[in-house]
N, CA, C and O atoms as a printed pandas DataFrame, in Angstrom:
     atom_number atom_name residue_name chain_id  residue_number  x_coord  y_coord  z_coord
0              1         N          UNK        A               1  111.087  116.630   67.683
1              2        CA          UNK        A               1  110.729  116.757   69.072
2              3         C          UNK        A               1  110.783  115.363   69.705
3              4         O          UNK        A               1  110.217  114.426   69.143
4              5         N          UNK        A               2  111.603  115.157   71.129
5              6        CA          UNK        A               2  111.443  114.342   71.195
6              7         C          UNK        A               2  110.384  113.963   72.676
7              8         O          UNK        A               2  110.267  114.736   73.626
8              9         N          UNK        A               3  109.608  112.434   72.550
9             10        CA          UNK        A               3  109.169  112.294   74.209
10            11         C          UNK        A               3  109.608  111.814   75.107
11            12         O          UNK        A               3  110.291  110.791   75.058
12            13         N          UNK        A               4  109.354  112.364   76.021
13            14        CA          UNK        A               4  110.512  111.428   77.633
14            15         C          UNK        A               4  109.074  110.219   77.611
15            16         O          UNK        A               4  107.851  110.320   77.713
16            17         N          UNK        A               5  109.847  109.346   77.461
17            18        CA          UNK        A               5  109.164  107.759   78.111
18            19         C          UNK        A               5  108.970  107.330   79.426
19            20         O          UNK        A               5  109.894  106.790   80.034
20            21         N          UNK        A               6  107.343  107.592   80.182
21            22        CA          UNK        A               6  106.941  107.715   81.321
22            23         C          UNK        A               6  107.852  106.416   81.603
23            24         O          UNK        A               6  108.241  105.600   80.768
24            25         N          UNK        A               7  108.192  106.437   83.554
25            26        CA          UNK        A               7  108.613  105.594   83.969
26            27         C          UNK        A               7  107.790  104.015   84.244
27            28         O          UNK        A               7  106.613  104.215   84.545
28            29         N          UNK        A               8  108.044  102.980   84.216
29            30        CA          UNK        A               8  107.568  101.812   84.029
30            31         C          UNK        A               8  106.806  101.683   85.561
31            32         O          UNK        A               8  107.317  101.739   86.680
32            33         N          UNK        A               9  105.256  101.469   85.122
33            34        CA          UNK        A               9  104.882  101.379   86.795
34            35         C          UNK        A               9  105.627  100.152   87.565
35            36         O          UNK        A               9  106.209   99.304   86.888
36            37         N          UNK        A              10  105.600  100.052   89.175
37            38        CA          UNK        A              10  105.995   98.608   90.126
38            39         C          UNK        A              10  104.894   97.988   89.627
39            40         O          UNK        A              10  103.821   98.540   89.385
40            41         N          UNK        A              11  105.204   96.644   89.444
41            42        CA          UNK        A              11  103.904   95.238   89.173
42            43         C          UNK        A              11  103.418   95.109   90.740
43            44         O          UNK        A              11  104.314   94.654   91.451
44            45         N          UNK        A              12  102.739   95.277   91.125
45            46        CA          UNK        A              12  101.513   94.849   92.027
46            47         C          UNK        A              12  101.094   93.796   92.780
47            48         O          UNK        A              12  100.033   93.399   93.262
48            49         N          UNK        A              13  102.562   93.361   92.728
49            50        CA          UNK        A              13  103.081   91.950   93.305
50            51         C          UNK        A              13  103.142   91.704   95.006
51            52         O          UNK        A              13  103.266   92.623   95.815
52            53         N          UNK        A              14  103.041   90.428   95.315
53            54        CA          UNK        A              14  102.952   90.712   96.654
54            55         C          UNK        A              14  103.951   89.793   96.995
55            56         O          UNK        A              14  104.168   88.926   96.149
56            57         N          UNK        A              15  104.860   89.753   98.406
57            58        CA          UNK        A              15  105.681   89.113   98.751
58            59         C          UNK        A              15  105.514   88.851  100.566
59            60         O          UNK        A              15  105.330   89.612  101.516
60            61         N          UNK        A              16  105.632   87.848  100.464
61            62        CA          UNK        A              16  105.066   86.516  102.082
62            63         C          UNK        A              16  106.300   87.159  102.889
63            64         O          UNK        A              16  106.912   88.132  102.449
64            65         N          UNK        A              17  106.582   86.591  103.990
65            66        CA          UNK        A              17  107.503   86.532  105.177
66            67         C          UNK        A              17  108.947   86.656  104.496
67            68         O          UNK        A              17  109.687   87.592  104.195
68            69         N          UNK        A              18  108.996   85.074  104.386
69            70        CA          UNK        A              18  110.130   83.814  103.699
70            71         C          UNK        A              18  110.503   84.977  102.733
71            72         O          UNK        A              18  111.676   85.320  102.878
72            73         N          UNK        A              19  109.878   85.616  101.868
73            74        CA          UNK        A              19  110.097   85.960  100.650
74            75         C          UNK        A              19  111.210   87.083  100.518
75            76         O          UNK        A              19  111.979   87.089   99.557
76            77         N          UNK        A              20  111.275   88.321  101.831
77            78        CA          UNK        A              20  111.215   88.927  102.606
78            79         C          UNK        A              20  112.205   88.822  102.935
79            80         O          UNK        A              20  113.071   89.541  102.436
80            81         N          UNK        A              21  112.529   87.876  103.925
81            82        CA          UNK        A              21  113.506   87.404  104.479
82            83         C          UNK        A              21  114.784   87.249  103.874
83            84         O          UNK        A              21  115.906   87.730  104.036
84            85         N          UNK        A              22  114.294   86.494  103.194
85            86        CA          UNK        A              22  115.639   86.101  101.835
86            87         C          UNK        A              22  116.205   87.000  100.676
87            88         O          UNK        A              22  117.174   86.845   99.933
88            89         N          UNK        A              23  115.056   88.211  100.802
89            90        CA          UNK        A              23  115.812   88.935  100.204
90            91         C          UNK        A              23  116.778   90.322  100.557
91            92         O          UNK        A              23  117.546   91.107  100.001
92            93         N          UNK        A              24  116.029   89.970  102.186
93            94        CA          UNK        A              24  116.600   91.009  102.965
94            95         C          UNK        A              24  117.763   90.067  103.716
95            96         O          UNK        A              24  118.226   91.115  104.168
96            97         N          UNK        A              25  118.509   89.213  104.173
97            98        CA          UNK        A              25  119.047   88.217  104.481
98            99         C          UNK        A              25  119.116   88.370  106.277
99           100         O          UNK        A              25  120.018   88.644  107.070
100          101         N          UNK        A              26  118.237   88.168  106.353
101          102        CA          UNK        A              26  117.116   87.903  107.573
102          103         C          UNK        A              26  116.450   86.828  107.747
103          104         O          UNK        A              26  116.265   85.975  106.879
104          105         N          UNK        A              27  115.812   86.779  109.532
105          106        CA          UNK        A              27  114.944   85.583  109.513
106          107         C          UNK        A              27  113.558   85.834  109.317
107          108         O          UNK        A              27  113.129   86.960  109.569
108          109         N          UNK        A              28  112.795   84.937  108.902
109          110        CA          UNK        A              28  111.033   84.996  108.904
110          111         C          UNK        A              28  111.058   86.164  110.143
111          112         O          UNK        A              28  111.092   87.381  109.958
112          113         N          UNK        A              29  111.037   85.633  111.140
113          114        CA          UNK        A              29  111.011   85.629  112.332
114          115         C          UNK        A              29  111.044   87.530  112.617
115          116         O          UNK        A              29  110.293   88.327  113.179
116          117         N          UNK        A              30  112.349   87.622  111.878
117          118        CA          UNK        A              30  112.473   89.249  112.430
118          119         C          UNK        A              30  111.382   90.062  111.033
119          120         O          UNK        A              30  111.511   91.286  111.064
120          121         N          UNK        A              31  110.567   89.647  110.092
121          122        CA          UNK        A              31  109.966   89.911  109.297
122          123         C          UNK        A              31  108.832   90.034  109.708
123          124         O          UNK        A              31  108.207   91.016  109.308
124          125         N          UNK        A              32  108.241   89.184  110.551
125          126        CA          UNK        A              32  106.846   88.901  110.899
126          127         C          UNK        A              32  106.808   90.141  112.193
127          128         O          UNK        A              32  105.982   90.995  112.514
128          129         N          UNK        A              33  107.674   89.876  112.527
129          130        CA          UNK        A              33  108.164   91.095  113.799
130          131         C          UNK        A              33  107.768   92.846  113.289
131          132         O          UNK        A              33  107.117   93.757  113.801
132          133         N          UNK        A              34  108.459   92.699  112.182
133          134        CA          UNK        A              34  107.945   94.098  111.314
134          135         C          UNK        A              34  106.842   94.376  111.040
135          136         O          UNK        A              34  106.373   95.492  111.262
136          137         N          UNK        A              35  106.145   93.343  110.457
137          138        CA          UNK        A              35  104.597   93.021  110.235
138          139         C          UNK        A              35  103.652   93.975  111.463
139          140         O          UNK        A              35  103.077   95.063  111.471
140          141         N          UNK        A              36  103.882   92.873  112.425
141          142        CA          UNK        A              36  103.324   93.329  113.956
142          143         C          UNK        A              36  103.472   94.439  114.487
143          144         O          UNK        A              36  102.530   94.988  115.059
144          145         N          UNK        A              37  104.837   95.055  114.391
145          146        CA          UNK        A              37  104.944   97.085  114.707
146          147         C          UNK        A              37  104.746   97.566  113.851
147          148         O          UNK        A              37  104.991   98.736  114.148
148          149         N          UNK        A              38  104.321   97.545  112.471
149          150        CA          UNK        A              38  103.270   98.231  112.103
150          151         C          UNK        A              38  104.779   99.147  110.720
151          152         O          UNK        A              38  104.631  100.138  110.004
152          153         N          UNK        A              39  105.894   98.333  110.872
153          154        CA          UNK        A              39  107.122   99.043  110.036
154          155         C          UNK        A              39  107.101   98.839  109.010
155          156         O          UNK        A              39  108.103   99.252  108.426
156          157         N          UNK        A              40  105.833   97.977  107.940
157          158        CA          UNK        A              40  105.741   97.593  106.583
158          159         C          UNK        A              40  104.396   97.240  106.945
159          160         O          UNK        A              40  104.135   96.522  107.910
160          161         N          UNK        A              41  103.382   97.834  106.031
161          162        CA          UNK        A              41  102.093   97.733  105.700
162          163         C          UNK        A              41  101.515   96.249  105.323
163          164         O          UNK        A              41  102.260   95.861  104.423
164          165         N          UNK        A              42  100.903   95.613  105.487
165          166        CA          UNK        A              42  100.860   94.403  105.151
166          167         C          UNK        A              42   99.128   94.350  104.340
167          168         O          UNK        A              42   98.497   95.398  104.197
168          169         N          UNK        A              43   98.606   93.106  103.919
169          170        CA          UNK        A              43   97.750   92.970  102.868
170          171         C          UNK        A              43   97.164   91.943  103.360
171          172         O          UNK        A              43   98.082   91.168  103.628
172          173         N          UNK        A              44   95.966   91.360  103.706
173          174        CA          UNK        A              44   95.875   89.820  104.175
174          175         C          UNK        A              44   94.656   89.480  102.877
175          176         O          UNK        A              44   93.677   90.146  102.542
176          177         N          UNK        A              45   95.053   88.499  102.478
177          178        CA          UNK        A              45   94.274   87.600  101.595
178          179         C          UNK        A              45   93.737   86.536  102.193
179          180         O          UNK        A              45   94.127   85.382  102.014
180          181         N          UNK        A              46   92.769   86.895  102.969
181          182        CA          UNK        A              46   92.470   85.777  104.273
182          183         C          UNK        A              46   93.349   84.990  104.553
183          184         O          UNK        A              46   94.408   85.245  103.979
184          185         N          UNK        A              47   93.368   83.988  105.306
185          186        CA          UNK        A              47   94.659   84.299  106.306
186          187         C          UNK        A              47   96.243   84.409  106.123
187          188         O          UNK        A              47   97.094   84.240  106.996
188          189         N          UNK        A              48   96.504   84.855  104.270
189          190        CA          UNK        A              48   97.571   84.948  104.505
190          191         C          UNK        A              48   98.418   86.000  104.358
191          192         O          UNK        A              48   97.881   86.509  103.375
192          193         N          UNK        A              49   99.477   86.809  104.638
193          194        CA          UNK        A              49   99.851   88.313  105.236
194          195         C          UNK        A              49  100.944   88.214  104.074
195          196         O          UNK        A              49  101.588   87.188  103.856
196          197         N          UNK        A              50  101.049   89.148  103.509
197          198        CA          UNK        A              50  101.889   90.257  102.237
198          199         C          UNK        A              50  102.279   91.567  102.677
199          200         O          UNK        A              50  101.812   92.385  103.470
200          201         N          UNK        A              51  103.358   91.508  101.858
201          202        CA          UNK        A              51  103.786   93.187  102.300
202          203         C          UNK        A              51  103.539   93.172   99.882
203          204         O          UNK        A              51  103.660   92.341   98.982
204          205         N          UNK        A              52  103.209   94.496   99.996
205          206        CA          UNK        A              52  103.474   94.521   98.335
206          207         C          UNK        A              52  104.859   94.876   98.557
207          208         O          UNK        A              52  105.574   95.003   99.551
208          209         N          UNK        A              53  105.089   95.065   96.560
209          210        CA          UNK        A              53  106.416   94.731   96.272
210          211         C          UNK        A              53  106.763   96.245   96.052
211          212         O          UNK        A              53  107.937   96.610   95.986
212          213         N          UNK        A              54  105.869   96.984   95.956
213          214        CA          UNK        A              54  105.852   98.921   96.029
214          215         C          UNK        A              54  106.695   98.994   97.391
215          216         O          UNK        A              54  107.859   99.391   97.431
216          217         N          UNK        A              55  105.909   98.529   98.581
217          218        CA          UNK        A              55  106.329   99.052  100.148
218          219         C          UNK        A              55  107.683   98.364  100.486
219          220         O          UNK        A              55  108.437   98.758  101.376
220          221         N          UNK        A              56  107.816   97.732  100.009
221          222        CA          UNK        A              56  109.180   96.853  100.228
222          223         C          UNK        A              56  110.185   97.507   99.534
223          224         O          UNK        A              56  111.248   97.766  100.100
224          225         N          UNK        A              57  109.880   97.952   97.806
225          226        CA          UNK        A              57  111.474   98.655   96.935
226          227         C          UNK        A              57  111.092  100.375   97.713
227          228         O          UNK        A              57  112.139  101.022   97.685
228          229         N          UNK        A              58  110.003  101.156   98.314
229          230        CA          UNK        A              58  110.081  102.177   98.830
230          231         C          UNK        A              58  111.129  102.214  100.119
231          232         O          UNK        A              58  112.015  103.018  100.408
232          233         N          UNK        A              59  110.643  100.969  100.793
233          234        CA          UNK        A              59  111.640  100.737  102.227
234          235         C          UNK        A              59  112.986  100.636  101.790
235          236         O          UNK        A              59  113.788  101.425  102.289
236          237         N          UNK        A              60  113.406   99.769  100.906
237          238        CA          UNK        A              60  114.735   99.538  100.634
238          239         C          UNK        A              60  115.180  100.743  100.294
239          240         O          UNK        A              60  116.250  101.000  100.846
240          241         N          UNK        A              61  114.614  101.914   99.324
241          242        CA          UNK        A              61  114.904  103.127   99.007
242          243         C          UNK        A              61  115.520  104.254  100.206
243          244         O          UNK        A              61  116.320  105.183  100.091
244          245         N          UNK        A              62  114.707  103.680  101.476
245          246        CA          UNK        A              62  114.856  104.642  102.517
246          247         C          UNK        A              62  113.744  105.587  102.606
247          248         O          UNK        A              62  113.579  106.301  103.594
248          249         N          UNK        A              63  112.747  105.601  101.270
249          250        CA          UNK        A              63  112.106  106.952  101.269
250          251         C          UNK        A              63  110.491  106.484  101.934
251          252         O          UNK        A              63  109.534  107.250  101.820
252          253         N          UNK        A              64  110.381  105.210  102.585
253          254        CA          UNK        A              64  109.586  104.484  103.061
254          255         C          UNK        A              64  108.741  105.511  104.735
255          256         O          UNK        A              64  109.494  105.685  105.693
256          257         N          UNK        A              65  107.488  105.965  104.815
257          258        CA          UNK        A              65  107.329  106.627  105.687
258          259         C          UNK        A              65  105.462  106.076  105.734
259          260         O          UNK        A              65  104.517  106.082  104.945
260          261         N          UNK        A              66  105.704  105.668  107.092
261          262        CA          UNK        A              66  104.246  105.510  107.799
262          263         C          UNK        A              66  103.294  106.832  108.383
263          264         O          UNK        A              66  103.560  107.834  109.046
264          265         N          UNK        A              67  102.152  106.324  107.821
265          266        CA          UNK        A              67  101.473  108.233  107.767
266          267         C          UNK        A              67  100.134  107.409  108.840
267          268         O          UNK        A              67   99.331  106.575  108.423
268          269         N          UNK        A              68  100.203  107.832  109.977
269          270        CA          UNK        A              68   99.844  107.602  111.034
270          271         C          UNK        A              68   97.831  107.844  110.867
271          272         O          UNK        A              68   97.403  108.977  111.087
272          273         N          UNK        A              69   97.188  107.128  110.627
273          274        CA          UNK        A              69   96.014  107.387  110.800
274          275         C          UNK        A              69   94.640  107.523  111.348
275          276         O          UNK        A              69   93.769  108.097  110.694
């Protein structure tokens, strides 16, 4: 018998503006912009702003959806 090997959870990682940017090949600028309309969830570790690394590979997926609360 064999077992299916659960899928590997996302690490819990968080990623800044810059971080963002560069991997989306974009500016800060239009990142922080996203931040502010509310199009990627963000995290603040006093004063400084994260998107995790879950909401970011969901967005890139497409399957990324804001649940209005």
């Amino acid at each position: 018998m064999s077992k299916s090997i659960p899928p590997k959870p996302i690490p819990n990682s968080f990623l800044n503006a810059a971080q963002i940017a560069d991997r989306w090949n974009m500016s800060e600028r239009q990142v922080r912009r996203m931040f502010a309309k509310g199009e990627l969830p963000t995290h603040k570790f006093g004063k400084l702003i994260r998107a995790s690394l879950k909401d970011i590979l969901l967005h890139e997926a497409g399957s990324f959806r804001l649940i209005a609360g």
